[in-house]
N, C-alpha and C positions, 0 to 999 in steps of 0.2 A: 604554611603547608609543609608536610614531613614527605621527603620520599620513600618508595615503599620498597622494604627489602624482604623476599620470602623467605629467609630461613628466622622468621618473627624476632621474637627475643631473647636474651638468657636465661628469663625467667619462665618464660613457654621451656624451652631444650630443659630445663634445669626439673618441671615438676613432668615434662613426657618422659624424659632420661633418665631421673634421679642423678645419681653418680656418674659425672662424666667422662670419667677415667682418666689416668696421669696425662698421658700424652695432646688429648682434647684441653684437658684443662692449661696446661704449660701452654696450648696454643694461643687459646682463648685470653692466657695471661699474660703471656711475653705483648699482646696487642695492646690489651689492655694500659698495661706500664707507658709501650710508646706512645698511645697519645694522654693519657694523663703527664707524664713529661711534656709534650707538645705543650700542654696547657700550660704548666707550671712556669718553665720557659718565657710564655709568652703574658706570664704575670695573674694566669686566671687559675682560684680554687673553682675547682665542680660542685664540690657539697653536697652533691645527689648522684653519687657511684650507688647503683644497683643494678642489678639485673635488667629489671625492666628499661631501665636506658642504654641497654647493650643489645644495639641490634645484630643479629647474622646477614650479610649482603650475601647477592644469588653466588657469590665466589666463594662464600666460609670464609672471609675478614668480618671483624668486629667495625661495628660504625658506633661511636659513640653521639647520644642524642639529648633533647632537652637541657638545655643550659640556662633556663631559669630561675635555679636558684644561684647561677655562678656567681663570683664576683672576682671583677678587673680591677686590677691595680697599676695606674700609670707605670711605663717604664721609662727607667733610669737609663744614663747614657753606657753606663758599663752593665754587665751582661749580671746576673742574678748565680752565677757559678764558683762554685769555694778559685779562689786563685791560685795562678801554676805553683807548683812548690821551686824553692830554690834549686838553681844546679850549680853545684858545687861550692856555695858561699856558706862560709861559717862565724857569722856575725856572733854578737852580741847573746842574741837569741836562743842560739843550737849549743851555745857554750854553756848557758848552764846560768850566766852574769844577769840579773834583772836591769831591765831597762825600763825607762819611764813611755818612750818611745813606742810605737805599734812598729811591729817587724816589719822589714821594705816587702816580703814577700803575702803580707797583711795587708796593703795597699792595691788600691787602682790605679789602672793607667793614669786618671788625674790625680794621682798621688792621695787621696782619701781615703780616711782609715775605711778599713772594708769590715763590713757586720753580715751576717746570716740572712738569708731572706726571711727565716720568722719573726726574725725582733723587724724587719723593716714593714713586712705587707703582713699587716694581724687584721684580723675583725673580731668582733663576739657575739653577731646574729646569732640569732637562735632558729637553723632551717636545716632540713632534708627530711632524709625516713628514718624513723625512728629505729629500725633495727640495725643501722648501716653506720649511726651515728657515734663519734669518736667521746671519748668522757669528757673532752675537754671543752665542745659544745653543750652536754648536759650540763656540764657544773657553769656555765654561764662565762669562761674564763676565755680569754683571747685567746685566738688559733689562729693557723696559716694553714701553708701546704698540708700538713703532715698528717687533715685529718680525711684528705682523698686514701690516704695510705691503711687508715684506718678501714675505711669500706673498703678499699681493696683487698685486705686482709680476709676481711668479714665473707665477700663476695669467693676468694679463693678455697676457704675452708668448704663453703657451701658444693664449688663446683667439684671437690676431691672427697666428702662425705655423702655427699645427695642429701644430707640435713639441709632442710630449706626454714629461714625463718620465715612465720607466718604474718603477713599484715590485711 
């Protein structure tokens, strides 16, 4: 069961409104970003960023909805975030000198070399809406986060043009 928020969707505001203007939109998106971060964070792509999964609650915040097509990715004991930079050490590394070595500041707390979360958490389903959809799902190629970013994108142009694609 969905609970019910009266200001409907984005995609209702998006085809009553057309154009939702800078300020509307920045708001609508700066929300947006935080919980898709939430997500990421906690190891889950969305895969179906659209409008119509962006509710308005009776307060004007974004509730994001239907997670369906998401998909979760066990987490790991260190956190999914590029690591701190050094302060003040000038190894190996910053000199200029190759090393065979991964940088100390390329490591984890348990000393493991540390990699990106797209080479870690990829899939290559083939799901969402078709207009929302990143190239790297159509072309069938593994993807991570980065293809929430892509409907983000997509979803942004929309709410700063009032061009809506049609599905």
């Amino acid at each position: 069961m969905q609970d019910f928020h009266p200001g409907g969707d984005l995609a209702t505001q998006l085809a009553r409104w057309g154009r939702l203007g800078r300020d509307r939109a920045r708001f609508y998106a700066a929300e947006i970003v935080e919980g898709v971060e939430g997500l990421h964070a906690a190891g889950v792509i969305y895969r179906d960023l659209k409008p119509e999964n962006i509710l308005i609650a009776a307060d004007g915040h974004i509730v994001l909805t239907d997670f369906g097509l998401s998909k979760e990715f066990p987490r790991r004991n260190s956190p999914l975030t590029a690591p701190p930079t050094p302060s003040g050490f000038r190894g190996d590394f910053t000199a200029g000198t190759p090393t065979a070595a991964t940088p100390h500041w390329m490591k984890s707390e348990a000393g493991k070399d540390w990699a990106p979360p797209a080479q870690l958490d990829t899939t290559s389903t083939f799901c969402g809406t078709a207009e929302y959809l990143a190239p790297e799902v159509i072309q069938g190629q593994p993807y991570s986060y980065e293809v929430d970013w892509w409907s983000f994108g997509t979803m942004l142009y929309e709410m700063l043009t009032g061009i809506v694609s049609v599905q």
